[in-house]
Residue frames as a rotation matrix with the C-alpha (Angstrom) as fourth column:
UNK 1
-0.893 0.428 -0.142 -5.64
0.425 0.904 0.052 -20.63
0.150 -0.014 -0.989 18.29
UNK 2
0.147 0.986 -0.081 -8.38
0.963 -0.161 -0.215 -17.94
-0.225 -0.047 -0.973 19.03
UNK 3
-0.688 0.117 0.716 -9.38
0.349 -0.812 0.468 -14.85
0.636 0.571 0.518 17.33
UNK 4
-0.335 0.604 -0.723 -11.52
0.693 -0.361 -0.624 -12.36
-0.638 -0.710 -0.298 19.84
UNK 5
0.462 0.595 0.657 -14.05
0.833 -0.546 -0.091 -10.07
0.305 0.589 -0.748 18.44
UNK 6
-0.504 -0.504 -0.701 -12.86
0.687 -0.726 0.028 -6.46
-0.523 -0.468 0.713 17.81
UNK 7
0.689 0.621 -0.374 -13.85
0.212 -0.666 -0.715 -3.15
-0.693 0.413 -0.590 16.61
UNK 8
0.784 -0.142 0.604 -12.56
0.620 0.204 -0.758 -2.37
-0.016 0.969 0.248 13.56
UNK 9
0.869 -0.344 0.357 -10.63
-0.376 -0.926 0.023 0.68
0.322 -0.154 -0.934 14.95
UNK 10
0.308 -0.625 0.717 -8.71
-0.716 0.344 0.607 -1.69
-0.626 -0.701 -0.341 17.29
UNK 11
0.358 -0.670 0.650 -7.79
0.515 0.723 0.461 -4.01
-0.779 0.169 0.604 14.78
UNK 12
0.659 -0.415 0.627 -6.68
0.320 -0.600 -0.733 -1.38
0.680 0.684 -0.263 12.25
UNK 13
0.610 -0.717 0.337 -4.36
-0.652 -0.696 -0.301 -0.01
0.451 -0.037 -0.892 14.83
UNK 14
0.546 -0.224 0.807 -3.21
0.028 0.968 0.250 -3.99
-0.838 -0.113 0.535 15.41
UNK 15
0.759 -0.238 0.607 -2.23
0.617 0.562 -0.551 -3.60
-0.210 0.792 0.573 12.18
UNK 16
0.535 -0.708 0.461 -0.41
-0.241 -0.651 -0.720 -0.71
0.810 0.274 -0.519 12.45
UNK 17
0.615 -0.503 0.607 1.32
-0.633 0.144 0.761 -1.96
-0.470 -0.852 -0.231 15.74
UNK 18
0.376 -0.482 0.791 2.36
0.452 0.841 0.297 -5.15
-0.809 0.246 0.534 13.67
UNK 19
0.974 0.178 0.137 3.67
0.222 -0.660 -0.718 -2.79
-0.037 0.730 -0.682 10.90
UNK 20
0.680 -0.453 0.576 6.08
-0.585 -0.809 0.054 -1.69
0.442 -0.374 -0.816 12.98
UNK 21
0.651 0.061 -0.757 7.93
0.212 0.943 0.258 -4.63
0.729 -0.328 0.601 13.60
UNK 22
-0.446 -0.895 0.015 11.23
0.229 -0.130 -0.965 -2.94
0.865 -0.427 0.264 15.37
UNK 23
-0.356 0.649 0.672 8.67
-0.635 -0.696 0.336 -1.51
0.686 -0.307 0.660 17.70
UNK 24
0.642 0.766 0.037 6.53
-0.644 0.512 0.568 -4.86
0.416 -0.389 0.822 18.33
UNK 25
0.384 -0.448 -0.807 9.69
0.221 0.894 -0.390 -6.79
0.896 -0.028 0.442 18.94
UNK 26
-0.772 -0.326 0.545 10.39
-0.268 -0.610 -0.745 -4.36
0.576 -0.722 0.384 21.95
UNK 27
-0.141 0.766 0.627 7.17
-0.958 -0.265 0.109 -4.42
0.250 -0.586 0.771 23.43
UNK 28
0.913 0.211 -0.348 6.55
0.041 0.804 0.594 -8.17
0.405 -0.556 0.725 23.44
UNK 29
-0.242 -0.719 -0.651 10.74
0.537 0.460 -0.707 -8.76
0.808 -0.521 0.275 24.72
UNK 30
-0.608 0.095 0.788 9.42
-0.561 -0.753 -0.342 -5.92
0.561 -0.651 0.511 27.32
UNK 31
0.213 0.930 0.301 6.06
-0.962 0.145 0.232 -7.88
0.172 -0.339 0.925 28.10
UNK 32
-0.806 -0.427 0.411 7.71
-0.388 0.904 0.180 -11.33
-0.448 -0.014 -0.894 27.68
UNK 33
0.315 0.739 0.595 4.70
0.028 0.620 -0.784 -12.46
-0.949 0.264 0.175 25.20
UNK 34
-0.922 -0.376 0.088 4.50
0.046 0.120 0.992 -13.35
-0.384 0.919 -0.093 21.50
UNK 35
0.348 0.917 -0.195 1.60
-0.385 -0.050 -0.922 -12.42
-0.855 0.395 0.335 19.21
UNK 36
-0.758 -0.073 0.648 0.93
0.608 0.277 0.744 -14.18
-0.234 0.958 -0.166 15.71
UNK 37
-0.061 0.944 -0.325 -1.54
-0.366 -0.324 -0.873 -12.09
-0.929 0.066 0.365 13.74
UNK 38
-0.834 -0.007 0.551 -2.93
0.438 0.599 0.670 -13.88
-0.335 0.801 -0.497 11.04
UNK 39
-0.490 0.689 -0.534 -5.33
-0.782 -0.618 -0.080 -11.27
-0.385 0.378 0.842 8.79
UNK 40
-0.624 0.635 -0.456 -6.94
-0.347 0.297 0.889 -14.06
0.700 0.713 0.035 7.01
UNK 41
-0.552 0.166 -0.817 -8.52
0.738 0.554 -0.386 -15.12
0.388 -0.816 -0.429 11.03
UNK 42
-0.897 -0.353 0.265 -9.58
0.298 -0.927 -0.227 -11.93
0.326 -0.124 0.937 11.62
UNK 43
-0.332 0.765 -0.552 -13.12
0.892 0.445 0.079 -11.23
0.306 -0.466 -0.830 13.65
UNK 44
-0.995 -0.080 -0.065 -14.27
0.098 -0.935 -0.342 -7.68
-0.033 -0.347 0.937 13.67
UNK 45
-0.239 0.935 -0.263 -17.66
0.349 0.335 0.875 -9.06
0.906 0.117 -0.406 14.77
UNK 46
-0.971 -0.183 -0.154 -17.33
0.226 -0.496 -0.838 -6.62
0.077 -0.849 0.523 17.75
UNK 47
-0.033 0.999 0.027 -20.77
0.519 -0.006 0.855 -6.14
0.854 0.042 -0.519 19.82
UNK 48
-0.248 -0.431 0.867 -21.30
-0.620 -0.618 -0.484 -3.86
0.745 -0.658 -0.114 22.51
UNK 49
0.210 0.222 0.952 -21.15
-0.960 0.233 0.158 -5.65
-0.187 -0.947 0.262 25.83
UNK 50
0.885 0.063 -0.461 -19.47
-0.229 0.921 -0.314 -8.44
0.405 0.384 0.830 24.47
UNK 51
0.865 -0.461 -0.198 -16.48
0.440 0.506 0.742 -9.92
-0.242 -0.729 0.641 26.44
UNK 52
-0.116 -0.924 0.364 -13.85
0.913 -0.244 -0.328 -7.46
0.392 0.294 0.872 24.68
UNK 53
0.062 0.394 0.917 -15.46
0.122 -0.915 0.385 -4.51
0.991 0.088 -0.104 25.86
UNK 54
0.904 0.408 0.128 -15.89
-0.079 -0.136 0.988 -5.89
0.421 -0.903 -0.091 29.15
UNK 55
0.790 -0.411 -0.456 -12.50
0.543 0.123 0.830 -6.46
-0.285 -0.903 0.320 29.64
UNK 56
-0.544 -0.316 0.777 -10.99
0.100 -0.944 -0.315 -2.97
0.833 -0.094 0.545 28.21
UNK 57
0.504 0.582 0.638 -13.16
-0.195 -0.643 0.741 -1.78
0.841 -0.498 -0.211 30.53
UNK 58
0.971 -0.135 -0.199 -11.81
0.239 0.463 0.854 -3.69
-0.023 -0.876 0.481 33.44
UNK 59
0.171 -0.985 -0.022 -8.18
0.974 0.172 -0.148 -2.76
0.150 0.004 0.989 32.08
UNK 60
-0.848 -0.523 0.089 -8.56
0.530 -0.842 0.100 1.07
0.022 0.132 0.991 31.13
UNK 61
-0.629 0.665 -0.402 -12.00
0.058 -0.475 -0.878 1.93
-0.775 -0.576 0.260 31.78
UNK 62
0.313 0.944 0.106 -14.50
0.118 0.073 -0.990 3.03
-0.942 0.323 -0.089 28.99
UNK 63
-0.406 -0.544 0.734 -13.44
0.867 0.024 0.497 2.55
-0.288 0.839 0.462 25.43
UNK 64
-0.466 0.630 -0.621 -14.17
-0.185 -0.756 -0.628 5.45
-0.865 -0.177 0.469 23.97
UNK 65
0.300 0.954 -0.004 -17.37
0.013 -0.008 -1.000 5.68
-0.954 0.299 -0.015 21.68
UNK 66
0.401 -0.229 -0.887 -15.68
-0.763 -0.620 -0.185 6.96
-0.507 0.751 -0.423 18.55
UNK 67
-0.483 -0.734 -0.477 -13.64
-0.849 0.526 0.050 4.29
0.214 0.430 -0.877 17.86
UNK 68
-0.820 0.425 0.383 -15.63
0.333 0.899 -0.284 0.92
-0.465 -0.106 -0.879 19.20
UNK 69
-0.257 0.879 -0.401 -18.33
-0.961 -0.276 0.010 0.94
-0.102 0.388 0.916 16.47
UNK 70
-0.051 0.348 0.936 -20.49
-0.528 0.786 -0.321 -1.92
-0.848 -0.510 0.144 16.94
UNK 71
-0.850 -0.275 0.448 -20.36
0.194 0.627 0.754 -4.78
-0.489 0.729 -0.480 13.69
UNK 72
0.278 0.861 0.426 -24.19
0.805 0.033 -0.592 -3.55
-0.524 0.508 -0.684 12.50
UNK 73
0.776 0.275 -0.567 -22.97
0.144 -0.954 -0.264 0.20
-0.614 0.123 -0.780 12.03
UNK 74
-0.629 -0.777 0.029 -19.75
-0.179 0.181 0.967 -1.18
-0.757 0.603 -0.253 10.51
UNK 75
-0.538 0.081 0.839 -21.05
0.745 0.511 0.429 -3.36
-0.394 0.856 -0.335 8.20
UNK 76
0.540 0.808 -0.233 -23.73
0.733 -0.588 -0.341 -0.08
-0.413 0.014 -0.911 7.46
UNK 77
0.478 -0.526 -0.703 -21.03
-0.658 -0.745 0.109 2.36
-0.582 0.411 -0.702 6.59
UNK 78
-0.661 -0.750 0.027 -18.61
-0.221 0.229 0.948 -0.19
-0.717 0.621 -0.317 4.55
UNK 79
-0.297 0.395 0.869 -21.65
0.841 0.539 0.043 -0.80
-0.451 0.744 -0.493 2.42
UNK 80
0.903 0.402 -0.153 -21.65
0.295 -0.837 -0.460 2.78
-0.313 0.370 -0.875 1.54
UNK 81
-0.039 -0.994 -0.105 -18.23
-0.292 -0.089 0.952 2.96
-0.956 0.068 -0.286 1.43
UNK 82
-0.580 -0.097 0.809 -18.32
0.135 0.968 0.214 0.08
-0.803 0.233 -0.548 -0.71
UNK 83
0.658 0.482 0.579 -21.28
0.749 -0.497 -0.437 2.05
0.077 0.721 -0.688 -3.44
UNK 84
0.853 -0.186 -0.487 -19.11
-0.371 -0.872 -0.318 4.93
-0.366 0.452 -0.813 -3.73
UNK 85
-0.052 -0.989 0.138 -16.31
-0.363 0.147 0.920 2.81
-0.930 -0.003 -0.367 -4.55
UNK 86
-0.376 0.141 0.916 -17.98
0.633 0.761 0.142 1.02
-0.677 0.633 -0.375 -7.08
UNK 87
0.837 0.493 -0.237 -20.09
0.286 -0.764 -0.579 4.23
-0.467 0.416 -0.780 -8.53
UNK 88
0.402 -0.623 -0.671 -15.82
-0.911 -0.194 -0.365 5.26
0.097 0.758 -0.645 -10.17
UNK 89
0.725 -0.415 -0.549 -14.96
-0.307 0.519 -0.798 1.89
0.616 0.747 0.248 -11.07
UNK 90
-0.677 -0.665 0.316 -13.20
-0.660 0.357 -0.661 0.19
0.327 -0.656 -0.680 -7.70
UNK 91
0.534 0.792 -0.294 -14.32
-0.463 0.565 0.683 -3.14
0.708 -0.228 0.669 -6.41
UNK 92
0.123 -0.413 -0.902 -13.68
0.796 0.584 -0.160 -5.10
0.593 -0.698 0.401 -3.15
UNK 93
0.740 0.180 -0.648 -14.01
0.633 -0.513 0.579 -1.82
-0.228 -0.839 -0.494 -1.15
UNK 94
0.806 -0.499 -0.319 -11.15
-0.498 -0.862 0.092 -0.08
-0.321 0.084 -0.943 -2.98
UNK 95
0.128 -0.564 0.816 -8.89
0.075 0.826 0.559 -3.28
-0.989 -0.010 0.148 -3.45
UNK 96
-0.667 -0.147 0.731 -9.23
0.638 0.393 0.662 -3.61
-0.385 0.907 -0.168 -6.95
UNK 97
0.064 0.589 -0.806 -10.32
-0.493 -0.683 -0.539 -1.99
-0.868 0.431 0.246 -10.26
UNK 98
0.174 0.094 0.980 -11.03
0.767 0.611 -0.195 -2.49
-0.618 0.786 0.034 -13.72
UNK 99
0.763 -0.044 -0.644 -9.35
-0.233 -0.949 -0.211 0.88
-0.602 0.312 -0.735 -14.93
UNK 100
0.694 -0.295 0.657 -7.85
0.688 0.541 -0.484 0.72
-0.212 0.788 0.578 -18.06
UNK 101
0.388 -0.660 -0.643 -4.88
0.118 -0.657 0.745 3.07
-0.914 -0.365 -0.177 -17.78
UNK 102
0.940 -0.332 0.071 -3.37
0.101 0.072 -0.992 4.39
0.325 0.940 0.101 -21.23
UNK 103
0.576 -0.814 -0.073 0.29
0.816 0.578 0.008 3.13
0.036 -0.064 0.997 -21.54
């Protein structure tokens, strides 16, 4: 029912947690919770000092820098990303192409 802002780092390794399903089905029967993750819900509108940050902090102290990049410097690198993909013929960030492959 709610989606919390993240850094892209943290939900990329969401996704690899949920990957793993033999894994995640341990940890929540371990934790006694259930997660749904629903990618099309996703929020990686992550700001610094915004209410995820503050409460990593409160759990595990300072995220570290490397990995919590803030949604301006995202969106700043996937739009380079995003020209070199397109510069050989890939669109949607790498998703898709229009390469005509000989049979």
């Amino acid at each position: 029912m709610a989606e919390v802002a993240v850094a892209v780092p943290v939900d990329e390794m969401t996704h690899a947690m949920i990957a793993q399903p033999q894994l995640f089905a341990r940890i929540a029967a371990r934790t006694g919770f259930q997660l749904i993750h629903q990618t099309d819900q996703e929020h990686t509108g992550y700001t610094e000092g915004d209410f995820t940050r503050r409460a990593y902090r409160l759990a595990w102290g300072e995220p570290p820098a490397r990995y919590w990049l803030p949604k301006d410097e995202v969106d700043r690198r996937v739009g380079i990303l995003t020209e070199r993909y397109a510069s050989i013929g890939m669109d949607r960030a790498g998703r898709e192409h229009a390469i005509d492959f000989p049979a």
